[in-house]
Z-matrix of the N, CA and C atoms (Angstrom, degrees):
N
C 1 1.430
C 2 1.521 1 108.03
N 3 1.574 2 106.99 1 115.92
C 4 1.338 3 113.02 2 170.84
C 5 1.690 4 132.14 3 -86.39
N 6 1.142 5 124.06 4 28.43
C 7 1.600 6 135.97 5 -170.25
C 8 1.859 7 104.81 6 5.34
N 9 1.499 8 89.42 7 -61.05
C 10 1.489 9 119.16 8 -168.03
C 11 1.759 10 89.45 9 -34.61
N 12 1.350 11 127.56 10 -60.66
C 13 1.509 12 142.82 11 -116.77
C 14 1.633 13 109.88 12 -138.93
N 15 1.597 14 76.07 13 1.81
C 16 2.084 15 99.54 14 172.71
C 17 1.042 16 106.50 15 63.32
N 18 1.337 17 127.48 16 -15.53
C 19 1.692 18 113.85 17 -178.73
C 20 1.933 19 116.41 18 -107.39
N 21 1.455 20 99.73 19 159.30
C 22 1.055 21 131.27 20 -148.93
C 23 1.414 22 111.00 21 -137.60
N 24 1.297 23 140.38 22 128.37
C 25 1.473 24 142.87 23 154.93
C 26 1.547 25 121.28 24 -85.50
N 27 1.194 26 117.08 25 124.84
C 28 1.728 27 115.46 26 177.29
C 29 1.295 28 120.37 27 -117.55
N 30 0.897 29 104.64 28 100.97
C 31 1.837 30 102.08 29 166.69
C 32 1.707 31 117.98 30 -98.30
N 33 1.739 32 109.73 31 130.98
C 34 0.631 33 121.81 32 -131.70
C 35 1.917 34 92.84 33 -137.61
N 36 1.465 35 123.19 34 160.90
C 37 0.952 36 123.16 35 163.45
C 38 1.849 37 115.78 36 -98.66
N 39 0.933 38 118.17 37 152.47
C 40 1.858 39 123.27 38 -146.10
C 41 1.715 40 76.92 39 -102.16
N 42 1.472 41 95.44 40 -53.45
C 43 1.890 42 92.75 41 -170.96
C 44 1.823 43 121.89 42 -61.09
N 45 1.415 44 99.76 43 -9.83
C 46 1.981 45 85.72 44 -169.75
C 47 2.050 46 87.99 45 -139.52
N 48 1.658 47 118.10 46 38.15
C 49 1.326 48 116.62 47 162.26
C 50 1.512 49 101.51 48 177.73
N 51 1.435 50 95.87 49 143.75
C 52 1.657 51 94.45 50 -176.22
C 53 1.332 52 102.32 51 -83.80
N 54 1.474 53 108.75 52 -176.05
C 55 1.427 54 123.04 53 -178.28
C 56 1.578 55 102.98 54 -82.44
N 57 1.978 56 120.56 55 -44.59
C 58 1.353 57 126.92 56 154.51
C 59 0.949 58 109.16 57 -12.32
N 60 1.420 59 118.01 58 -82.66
C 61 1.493 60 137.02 59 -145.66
C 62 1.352 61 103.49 60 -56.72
N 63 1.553 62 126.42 61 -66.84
C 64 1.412 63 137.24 62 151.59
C 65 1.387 64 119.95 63 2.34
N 66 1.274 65 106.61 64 -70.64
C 67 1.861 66 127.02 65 -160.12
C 68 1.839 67 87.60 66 -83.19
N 69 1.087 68 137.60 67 -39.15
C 70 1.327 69 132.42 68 -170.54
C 71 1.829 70 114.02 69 -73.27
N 72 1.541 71 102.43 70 -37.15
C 73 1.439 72 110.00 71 175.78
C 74 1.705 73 113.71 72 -69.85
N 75 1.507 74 105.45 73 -23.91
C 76 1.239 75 104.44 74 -157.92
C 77 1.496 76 97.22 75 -98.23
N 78 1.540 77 117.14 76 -19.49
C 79 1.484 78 121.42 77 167.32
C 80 1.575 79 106.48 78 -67.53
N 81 1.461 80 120.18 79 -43.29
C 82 1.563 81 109.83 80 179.53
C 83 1.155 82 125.54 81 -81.00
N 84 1.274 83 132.27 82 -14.88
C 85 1.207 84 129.69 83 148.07
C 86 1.520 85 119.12 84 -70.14
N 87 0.897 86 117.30 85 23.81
C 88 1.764 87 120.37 86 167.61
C 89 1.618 88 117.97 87 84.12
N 90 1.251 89 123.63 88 -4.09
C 91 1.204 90 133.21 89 -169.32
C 92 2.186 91 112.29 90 -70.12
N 93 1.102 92 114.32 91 167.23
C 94 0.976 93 97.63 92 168.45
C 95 1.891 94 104.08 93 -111.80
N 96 1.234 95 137.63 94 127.09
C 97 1.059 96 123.74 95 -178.50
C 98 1.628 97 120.60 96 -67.93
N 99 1.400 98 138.31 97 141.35
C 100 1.406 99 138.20 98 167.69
C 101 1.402 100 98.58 99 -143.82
N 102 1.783 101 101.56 100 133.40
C 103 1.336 102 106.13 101 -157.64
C 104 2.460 103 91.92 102 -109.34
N 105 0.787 104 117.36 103 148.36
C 106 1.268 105 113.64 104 173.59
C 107 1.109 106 133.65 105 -143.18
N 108 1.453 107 130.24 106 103.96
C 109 1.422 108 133.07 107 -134.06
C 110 1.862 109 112.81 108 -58.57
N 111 1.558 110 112.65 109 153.94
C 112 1.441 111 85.49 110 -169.98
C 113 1.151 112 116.87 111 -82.84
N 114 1.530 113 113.79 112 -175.11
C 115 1.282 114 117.28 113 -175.45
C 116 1.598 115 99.22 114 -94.05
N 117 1.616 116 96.59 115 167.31
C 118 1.631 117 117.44 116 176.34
C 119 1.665 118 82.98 117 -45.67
N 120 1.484 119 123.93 118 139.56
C 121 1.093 120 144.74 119 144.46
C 122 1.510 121 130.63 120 -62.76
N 123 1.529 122 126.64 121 125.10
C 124 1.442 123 120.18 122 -153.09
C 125 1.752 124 103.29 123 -73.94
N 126 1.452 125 101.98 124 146.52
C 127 1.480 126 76.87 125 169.92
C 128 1.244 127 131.37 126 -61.07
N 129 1.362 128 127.23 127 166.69
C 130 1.202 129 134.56 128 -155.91
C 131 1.846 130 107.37 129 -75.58
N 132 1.156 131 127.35 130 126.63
C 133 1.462 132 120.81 131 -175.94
C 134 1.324 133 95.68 132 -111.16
N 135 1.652 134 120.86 133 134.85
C 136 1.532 135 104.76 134 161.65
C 137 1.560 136 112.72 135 -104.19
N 138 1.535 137 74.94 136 143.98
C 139 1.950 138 97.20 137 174.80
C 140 1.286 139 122.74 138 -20.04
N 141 1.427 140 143.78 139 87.14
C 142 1.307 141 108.23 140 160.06
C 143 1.565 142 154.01 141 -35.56
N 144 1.374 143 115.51 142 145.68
C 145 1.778 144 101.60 143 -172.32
C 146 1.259 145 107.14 144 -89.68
N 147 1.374 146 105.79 145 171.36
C 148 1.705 147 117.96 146 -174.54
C 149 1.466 148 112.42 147 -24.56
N 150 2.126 149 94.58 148 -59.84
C 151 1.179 150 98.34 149 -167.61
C 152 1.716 151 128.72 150 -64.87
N 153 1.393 152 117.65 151 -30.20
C 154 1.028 153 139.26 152 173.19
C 155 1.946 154 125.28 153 -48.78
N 156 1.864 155 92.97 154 -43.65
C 157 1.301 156 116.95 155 171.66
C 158 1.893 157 121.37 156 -76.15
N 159 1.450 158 88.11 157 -29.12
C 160 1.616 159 99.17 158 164.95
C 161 1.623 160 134.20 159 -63.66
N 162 1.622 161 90.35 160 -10.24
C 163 1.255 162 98.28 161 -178.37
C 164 1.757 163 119.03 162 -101.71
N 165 1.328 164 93.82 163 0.97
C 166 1.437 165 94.63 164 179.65
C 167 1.329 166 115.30 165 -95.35
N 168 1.391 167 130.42 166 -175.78
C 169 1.382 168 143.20 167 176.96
C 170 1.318 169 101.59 168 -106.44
N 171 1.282 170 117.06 169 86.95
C 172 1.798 171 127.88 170 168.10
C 173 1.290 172 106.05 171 -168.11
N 174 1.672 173 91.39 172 129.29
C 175 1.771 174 118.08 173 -155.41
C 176 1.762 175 91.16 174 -147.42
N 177 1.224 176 85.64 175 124.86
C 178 1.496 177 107.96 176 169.48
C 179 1.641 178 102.35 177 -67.77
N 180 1.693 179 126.05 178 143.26
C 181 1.277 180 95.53 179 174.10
C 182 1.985 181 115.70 180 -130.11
N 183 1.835 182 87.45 181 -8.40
C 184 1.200 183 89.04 182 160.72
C 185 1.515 184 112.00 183 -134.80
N 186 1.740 185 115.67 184 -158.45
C 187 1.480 186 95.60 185 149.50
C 188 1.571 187 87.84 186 -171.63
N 189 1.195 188 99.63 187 97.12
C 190 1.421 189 135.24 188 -170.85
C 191 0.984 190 109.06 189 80.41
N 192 1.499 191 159.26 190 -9.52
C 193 1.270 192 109.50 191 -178.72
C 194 1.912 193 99.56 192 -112.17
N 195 1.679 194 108.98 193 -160.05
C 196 1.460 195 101.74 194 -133.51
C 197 2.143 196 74.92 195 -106.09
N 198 1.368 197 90.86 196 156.60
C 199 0.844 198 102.37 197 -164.92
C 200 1.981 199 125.17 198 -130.14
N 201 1.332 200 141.21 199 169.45
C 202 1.245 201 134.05 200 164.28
C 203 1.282 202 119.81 201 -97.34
N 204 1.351 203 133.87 202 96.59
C 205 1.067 204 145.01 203 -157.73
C 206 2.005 205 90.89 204 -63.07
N 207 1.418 206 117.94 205 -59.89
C 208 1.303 207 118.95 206 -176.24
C 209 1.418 208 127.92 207 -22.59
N 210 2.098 209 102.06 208 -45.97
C 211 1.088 210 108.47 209 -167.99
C 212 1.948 211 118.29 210 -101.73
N 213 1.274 212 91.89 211 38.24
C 214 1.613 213 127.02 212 146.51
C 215 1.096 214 142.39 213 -170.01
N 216 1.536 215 104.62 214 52.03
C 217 1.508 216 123.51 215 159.68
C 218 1.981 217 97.82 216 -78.53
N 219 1.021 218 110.17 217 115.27
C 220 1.776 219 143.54 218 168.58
C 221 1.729 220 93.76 219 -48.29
N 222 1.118 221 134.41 220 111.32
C 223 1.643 222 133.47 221 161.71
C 224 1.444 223 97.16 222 -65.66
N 225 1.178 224 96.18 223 140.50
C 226 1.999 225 96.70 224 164.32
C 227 1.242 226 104.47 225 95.70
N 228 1.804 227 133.39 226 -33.10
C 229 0.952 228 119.38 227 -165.39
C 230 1.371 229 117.27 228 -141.33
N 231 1.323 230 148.73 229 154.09
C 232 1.298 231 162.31 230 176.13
C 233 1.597 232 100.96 231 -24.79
N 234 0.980 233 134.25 232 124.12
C 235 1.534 234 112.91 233 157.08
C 236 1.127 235 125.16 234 -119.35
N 237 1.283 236 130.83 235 109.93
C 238 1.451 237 135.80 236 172.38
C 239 1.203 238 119.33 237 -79.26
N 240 1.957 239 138.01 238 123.69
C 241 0.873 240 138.97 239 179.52
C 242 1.609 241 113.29 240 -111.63
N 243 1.403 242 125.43 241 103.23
C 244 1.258 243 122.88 242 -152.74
C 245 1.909 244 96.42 243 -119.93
N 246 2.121 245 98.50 244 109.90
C 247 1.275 246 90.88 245 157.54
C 248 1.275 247 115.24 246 -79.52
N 249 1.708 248 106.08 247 151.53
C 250 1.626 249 100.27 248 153.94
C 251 1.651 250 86.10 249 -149.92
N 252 2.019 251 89.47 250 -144.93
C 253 1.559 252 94.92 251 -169.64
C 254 1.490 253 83.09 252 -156.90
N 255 1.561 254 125.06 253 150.37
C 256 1.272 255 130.76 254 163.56
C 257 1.392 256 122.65 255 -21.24
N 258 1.767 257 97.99 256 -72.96
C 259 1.626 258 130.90 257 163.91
C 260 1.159 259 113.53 258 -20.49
N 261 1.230 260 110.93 259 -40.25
C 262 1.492 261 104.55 260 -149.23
C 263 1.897 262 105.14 261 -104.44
N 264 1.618 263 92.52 262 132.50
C 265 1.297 264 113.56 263 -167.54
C 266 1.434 265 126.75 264 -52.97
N 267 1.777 266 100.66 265 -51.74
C 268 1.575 267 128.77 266 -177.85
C 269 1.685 268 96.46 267 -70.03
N 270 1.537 269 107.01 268 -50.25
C 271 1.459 270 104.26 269 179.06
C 272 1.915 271 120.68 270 -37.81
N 273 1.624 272 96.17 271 -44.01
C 274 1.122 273 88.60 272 -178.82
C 275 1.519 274 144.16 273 -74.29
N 276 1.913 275 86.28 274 -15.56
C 277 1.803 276 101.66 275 -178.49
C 278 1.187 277 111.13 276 -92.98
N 279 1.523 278 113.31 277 5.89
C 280 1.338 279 120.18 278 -175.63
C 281 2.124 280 102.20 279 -103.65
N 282 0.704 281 103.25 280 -18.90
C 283 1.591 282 114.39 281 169.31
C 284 1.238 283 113.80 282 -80.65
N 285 1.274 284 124.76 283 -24.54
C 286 1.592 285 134.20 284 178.10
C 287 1.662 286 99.26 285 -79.06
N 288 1.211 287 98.95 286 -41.45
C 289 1.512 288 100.19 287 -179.78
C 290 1.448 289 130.15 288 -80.83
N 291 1.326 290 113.40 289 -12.74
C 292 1.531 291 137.84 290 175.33
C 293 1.889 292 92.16 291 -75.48
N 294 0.906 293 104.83 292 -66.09
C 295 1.849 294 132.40 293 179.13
C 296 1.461 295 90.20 294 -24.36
N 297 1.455 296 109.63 295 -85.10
C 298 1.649 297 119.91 296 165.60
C 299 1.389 298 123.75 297 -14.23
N 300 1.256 299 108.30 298 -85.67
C 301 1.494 300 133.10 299 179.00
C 302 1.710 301 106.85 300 -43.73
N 303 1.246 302 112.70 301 -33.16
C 304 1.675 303 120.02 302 169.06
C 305 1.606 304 122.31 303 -79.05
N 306 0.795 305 99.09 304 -25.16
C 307 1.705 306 111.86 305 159.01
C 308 1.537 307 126.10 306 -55.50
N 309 1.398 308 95.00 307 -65.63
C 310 1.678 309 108.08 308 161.65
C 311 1.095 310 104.91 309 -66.56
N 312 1.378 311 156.31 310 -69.41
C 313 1.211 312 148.96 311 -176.93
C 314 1.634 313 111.27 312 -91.08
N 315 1.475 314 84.57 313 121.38
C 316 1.983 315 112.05 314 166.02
C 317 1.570 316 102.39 315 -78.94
N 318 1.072 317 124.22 316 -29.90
C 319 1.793 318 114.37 317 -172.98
C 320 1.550 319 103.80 318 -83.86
N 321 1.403 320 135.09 319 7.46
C 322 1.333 321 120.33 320 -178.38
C 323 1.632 322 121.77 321 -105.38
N 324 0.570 323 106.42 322 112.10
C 325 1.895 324 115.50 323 172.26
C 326 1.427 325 104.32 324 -81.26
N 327 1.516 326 98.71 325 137.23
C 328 1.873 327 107.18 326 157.57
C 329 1.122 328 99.40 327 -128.19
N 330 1.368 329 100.15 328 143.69
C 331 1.196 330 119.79 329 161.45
C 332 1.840 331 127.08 330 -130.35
N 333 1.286 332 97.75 331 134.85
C 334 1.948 333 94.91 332 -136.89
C 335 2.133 334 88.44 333 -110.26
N 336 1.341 335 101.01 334 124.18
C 337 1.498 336 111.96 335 -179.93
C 338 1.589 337 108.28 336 -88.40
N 339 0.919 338 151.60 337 67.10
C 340 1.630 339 132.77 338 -166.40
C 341 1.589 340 109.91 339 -52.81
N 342 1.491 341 151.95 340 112.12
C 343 0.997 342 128.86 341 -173.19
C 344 1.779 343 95.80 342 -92.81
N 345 0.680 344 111.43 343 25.83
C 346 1.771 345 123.84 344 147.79
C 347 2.333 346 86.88 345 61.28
N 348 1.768 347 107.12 346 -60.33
C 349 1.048 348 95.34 347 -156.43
C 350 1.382 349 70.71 348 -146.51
N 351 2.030 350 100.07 349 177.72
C 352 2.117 351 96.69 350 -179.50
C 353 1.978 352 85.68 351 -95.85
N 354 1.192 353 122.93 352 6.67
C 355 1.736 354 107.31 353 -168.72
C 356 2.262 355 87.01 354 -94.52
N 357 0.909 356 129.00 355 -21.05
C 358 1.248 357 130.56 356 -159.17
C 359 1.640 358 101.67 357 -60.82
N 360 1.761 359 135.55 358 165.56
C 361 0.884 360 115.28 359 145.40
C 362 1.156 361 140.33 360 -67.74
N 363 1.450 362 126.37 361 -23.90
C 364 1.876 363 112.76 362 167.34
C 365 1.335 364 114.76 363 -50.03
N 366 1.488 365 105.81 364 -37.53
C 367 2.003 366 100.74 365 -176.28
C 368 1.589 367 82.41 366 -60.82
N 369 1.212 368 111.40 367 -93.36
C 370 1.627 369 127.45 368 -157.28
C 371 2.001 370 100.98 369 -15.30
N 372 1.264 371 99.01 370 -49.16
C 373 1.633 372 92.16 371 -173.44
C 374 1.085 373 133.92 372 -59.05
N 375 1.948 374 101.48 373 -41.11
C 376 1.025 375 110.09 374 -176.05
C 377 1.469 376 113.55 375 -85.01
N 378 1.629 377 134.77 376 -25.85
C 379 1.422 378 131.74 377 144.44
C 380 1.284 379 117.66 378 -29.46
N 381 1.293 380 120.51 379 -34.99
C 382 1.962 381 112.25 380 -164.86
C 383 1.721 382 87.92 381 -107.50
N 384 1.156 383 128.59 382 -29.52
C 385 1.356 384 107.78 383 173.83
C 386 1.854 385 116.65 384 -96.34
N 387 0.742 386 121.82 385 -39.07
C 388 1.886 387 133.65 386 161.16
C 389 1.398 388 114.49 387 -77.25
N 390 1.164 389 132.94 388 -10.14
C 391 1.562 390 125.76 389 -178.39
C 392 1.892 391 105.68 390 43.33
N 393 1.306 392 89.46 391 52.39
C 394 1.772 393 105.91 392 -172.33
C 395 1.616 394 88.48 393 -76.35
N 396 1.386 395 100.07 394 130.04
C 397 1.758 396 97.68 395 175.39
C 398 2.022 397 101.68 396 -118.32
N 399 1.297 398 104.22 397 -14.09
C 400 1.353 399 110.12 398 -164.93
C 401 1.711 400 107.96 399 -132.15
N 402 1.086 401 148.79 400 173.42
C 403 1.512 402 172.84 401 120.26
C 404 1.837 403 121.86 402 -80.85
N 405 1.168 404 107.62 403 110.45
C 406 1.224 405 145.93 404 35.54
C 407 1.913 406 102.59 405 -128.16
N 408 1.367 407 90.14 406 128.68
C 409 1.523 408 114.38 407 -159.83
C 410 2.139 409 83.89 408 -117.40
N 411 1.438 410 99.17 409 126.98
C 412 1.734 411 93.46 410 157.23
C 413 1.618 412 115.55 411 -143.87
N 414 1.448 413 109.79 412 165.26
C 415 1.513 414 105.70 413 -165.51
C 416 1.627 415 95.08 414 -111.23
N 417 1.253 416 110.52 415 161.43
C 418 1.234 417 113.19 416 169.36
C 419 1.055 418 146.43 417 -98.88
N 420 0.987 419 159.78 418 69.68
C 421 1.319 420 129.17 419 -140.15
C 422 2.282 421 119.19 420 -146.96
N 423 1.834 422 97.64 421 151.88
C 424 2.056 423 86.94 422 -151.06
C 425 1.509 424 104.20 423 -82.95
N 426 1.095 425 96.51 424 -153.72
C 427 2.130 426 111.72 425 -155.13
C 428 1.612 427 87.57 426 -74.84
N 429 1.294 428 129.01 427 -35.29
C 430 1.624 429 124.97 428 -177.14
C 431 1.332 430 111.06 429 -101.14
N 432 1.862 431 112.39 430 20.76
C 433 1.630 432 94.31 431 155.11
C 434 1.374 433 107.36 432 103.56
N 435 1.700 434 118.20 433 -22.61
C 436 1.245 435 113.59 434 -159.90
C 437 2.068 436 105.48 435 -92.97
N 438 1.253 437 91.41 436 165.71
C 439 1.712 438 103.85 437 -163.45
C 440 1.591 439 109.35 438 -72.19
N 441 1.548 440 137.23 439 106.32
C 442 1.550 441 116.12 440 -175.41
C 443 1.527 442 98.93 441 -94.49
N 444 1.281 443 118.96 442 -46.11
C 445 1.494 444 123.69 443 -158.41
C 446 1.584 445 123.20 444 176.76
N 447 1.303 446 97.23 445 155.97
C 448 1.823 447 100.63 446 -174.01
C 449 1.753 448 89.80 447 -105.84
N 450 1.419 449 91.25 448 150.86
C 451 2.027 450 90.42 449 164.83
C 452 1.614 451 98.26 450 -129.36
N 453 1.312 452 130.31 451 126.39
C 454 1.617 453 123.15 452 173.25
C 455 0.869 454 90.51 453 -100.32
N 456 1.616 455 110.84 454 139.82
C 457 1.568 456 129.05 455 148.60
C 458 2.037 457 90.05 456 109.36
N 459 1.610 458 113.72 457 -171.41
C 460 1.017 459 110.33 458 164.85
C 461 1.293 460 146.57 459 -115.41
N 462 1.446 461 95.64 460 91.06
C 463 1.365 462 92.66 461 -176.52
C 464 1.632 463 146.14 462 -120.86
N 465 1.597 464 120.22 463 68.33
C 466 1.269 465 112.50 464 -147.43
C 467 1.230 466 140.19 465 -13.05
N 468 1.798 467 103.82 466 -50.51
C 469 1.593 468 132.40 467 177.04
C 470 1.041 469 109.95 468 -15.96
N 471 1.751 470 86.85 469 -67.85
C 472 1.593 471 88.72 470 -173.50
C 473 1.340 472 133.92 471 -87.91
N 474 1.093 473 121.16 472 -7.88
C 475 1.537 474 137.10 473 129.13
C 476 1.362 475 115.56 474 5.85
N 477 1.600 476 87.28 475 -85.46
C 478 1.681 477 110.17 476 -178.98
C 479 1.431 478 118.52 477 -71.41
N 480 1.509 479 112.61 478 3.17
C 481 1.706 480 107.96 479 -178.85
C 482 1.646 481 101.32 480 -91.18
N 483 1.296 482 114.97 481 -27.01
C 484 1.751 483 132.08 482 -179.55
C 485 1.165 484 95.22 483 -70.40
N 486 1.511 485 143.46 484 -7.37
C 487 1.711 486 105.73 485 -154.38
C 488 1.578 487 90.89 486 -117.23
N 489 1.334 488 123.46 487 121.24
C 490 1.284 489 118.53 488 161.52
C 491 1.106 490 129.01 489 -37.30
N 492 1.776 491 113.96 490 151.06
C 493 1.637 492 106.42 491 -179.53
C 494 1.320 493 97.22 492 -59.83
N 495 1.780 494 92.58 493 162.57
C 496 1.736 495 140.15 494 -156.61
C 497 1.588 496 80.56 495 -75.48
N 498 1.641 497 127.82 496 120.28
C 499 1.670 498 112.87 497 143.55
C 500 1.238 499 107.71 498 -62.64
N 501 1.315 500 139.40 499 -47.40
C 502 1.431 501 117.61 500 -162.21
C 503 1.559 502 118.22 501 -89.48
């Protein structure tokens, strides 16, 4: 989401909103609509179960309010700090994909911010300290703490271009 540049990407479910409906809201709120065909679709990953997800290292650490990222950076291991929000759609296919990516890798930690709402202090903090303009925004950072990279929006790729090679 570009605020700056008025534009915005929506993904949307086909079964519970039309495509109409879409292009008409986004005309009355002042927008100009541009439609762009989709992309190859990822292959299909299935969900992990409870038990499966229990085994990873991902801990919610707030949920809204503002927080010290420092004092849960994981020693030893990758740490991913992933805002999102319930609501939020991309947020969620982007957690499926964190989920993934933790499977193959034992050295990665997440650690998951909910900014609950954009009026909360985690939004507010992380806007005046990240110049966060969008959700799901994550930071990067290695096994000794040090800073690799932010990725806004969702995009594994680049995810996986930040994470140092696998020790194990």
């Amino acid at each position: 989401m570009r605020f700056d540049e008025r534009e915005f990407e929506v993904t949307y479910d086909p079964k519970a909103v039309s495509l109409d409906t879409i292009l008409n809201t986004v005309k009355a709120r002042g927008f100009t609509p541009s439609l762009t065909p989709p992309s190859t679709p990822p292959p299909e990953q299935s969900r992990l179960s409870d038990a499966e997800r229990a085994k990873l290292d991902i801990r919610t650490i707030t949920r809204g309010d503002a927080v010290d990222l420092e004092e849960h950076l994981v020693t030893g291991k990758v740490t991913i700090f992933d805002y999102y929000a319930d609501w939020c759609g991309p947020c969620l296919l982007l957690a499926r994909d964190l989920e993934q990516l933790m499977v193959a890798r034992s050295d990665v930690a997440v650690r998951k911010i909910d900014i609950v709402t954009w009026q909360s202090e985690a939004a507010r903090q992380a806007t005046r300290e990240f110049k966060l303009k969008g959700i799901p925004y994550v930071r990067v950072y290695g096994p000794r703490g040090q800073f690799l990279g932010a990725v806004p929006g969702n995009d594994i790729e680049k995810i996986r271009a930040l994470l140092p090679r696998a020790a194990d």
